[in-house]
KEKE-3310 file (N, C-alpha, C; in steps of 0.2 Angstrom, whole numbers, plus 5000, padded with zeros to 4 digits):
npx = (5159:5158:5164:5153:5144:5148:5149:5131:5128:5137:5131:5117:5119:5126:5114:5104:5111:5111:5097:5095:5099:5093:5082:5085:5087:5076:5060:5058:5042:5035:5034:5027:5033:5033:5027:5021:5010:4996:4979:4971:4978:4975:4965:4955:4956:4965:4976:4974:4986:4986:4996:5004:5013:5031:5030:5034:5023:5006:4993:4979:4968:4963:4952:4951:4943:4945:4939:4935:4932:4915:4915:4929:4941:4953:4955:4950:4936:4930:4929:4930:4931:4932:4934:4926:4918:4911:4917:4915:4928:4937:4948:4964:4977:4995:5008:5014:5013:4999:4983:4967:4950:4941:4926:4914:4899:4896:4894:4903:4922:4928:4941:4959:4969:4987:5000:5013:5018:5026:5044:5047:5038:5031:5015:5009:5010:5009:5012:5012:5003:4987:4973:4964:4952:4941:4944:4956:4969:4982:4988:5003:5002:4998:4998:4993:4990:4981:4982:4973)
npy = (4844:4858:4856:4848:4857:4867:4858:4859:4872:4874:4863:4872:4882:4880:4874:4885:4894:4885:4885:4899:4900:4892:4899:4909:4905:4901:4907:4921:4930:4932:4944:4953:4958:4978:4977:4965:4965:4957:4963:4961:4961:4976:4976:4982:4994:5011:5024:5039:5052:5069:5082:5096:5104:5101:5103:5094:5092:5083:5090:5086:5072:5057:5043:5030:5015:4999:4989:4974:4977:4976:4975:4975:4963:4968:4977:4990:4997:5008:5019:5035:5043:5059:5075:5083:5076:5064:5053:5041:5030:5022:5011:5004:4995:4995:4984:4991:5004:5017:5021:5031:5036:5049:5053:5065:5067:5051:5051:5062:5063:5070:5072:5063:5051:5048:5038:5030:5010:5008:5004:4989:4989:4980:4981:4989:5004:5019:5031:5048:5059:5068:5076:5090:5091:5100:5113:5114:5109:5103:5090:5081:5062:5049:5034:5022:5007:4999:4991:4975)
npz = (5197:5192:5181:5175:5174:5167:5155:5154:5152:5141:5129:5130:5125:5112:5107:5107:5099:5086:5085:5082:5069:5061:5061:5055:5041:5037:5025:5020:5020:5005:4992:4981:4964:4960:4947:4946:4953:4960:4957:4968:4980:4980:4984:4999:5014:5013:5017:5014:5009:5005:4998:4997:4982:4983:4996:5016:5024:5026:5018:5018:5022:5019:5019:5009:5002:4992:4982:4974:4954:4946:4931:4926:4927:4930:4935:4950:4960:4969:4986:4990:5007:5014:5021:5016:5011:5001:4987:4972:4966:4953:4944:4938:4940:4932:4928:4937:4936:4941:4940:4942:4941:4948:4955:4961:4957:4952:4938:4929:4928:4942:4946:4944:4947:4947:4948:4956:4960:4975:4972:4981:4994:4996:4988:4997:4998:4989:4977:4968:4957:4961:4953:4955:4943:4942:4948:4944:4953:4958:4968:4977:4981:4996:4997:5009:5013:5024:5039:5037)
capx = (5153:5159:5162:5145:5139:5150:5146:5128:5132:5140:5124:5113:5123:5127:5106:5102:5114:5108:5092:5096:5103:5088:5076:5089:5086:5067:5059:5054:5038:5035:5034:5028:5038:5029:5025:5018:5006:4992:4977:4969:4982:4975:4958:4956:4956:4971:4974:4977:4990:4987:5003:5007:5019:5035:5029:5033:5017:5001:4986:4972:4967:4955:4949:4950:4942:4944:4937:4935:4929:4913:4916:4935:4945:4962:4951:4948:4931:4928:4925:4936:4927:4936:4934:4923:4913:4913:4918:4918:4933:4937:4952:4971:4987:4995:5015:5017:5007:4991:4977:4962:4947:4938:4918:4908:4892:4894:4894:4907:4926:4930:4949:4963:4975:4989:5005:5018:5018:5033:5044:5051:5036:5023:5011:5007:5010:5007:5013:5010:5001:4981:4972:4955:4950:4937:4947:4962:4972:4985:4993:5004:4997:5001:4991:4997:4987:4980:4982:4968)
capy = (4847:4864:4852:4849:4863:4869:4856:4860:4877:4876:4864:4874:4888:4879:4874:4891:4896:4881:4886:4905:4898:4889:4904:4916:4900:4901:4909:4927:4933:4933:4952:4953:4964:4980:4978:4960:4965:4957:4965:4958:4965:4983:4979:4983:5000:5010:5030:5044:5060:5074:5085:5102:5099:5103:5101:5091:5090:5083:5096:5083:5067:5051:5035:5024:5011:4997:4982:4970:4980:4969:4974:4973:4960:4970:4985:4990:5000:5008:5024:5041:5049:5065:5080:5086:5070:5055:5050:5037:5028:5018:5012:4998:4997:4989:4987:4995:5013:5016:5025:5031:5040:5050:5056:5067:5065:5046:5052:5064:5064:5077:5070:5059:5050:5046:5036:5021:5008:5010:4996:4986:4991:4974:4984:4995:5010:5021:5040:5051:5067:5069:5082:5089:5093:5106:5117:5114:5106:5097:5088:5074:5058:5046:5030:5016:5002:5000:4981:4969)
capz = (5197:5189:5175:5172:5173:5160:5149:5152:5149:5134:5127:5129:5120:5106:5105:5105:5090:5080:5084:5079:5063:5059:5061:5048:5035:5036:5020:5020:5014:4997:4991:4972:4962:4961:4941:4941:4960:4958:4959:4973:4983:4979:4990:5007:5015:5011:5021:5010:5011:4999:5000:4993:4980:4989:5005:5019:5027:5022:5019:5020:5025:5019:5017:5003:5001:4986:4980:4967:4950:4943:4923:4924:4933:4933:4940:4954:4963:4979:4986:4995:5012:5018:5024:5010:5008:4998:4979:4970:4961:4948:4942:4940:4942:4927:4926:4942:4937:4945:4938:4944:4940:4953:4953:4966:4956:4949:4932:4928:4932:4946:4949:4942:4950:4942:4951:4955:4965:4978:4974:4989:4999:4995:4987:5001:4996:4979:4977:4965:4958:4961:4949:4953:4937:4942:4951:4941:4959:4957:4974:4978:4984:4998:4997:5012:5013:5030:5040:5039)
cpx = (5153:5161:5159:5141:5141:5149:5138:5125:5132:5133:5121:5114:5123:5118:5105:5102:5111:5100:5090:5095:5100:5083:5079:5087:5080:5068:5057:5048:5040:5031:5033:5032:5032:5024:5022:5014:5000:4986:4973:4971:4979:4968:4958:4955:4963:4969:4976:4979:4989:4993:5004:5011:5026:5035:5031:5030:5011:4995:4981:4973:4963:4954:4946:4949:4939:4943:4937:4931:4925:4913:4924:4939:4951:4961:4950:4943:4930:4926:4931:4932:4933:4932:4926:4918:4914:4913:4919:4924:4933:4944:4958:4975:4989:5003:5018:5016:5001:4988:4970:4960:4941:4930:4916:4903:4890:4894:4900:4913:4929:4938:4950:4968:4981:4997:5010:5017:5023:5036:5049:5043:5030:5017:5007:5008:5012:5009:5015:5005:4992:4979:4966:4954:4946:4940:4955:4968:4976:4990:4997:5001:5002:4999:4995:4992:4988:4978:4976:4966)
cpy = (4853:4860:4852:4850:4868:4867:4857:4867:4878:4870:4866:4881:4887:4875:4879:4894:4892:4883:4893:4905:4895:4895:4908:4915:4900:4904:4914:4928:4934:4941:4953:4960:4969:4981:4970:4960:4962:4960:4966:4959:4974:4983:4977:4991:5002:5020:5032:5051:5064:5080:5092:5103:5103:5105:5097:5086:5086:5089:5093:5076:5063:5047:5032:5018:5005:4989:4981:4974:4975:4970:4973:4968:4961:4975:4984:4997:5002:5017:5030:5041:5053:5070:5083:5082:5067:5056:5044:5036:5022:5016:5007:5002:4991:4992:4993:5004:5012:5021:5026:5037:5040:5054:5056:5064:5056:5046:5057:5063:5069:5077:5065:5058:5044:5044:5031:5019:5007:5002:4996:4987:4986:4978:4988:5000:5012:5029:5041:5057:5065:5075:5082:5095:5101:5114:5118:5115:5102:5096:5083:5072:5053:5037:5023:5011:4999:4991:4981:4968)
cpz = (5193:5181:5170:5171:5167:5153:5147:5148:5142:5129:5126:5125:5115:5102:5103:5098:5084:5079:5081:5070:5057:5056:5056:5042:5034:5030:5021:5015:5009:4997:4983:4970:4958:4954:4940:4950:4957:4961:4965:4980:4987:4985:4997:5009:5015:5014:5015:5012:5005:5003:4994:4989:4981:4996:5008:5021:5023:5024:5020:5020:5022:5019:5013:5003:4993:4986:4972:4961:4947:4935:4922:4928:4934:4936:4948:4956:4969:4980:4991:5000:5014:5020:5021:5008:5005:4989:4977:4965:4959:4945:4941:4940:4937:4926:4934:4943:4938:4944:4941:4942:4946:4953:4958:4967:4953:4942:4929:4933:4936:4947:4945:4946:4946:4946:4949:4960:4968:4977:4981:4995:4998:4993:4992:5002:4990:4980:4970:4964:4959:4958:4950:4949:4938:4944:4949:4948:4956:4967:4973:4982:4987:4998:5001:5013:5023:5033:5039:5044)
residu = (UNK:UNK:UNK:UNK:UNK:UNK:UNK:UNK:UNK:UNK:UNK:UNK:UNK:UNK:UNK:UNK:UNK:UNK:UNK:UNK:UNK:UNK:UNK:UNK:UNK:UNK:UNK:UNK:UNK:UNK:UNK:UNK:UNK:UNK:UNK:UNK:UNK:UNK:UNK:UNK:UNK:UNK:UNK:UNK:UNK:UNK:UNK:UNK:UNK:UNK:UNK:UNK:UNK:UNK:UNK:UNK:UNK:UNK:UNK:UNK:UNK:UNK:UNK:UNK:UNK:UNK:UNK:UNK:UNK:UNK:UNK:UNK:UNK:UNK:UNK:UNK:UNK:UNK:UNK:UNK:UNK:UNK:UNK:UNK:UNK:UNK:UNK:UNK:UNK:UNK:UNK:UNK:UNK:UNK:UNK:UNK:UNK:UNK:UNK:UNK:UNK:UNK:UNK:UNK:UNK:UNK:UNK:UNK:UNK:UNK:UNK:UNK:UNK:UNK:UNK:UNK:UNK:UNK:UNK:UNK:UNK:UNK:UNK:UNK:UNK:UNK:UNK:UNK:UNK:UNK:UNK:UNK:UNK:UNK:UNK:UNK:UNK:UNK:UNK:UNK:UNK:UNK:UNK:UNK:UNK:UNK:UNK:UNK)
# end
């Protein structure tokens, strides 16, 4: 009896492993390398941290949102809202640096943002300086790309 309990035992032990063994072998997400992201990638909602430069903390907070740009197809379009109200942008990411230009009124640029895309982090996150033109501001920038 203690026998066959041992050999069920030790079966069910060595299914487990094999089955462990199994799951290590599986394929990892694919993660593009951060210089050939496709753009597609880039739309979605994504948080932003402005940061004092040598700070830890962030000083402000918003919400970016990007979409497909309709005159360029490496672009991307979308819009800030924060604290202050809303801007639009405009902008890619080409090679793994990401640009963007920002506009209160729709016609003039008020801000640039001017970054890289974190490698190792699947295109979900971009950091970098943000400069608002008007006020001659310059912050760091945090930009995580927020789940689906």
């Amino acid at each position: 009896m203690k026998l066959r309990a041992l050999q069920t035992c030790l079966a069910l032990c060595l299914a487990c492993l094999a089955g462990h063994g199994m799951a290590q072998s599986a394929p990892l997400p694919v993660c593009p390398v951060a210089t050939e992201l496709p753009v597609q990638r880039l739309y979605g909602l994504w948080r932003a941290e402005f940061i004092e430069t040598g700070s830890q903390r962030a000083t402000a907070n918003a919400t970016v949102l990007f979409e497909r740009h309709p005159a360029f197809a490496q672009g991307v379009r979308g819009a800030i809202a924060h604290g202050q109200g809303r801007a639009l942008l405009s902008g890619d990411a080409d090679e793994g640096v990401f640009t963007l230009d920002e506009s209160v009124d729709g016609i003039n640029i008020s801000a640039t943002w001017t970054g890289n895309i974190v490698p190792h982090a699947c295109g979900k996150e971009i950091r970098g300086t943000w400069t608002d033109i008007t006020r001659q501001r310059t912050l760091d920038f945090v930009l995580r790309k927020l789940p689906d």
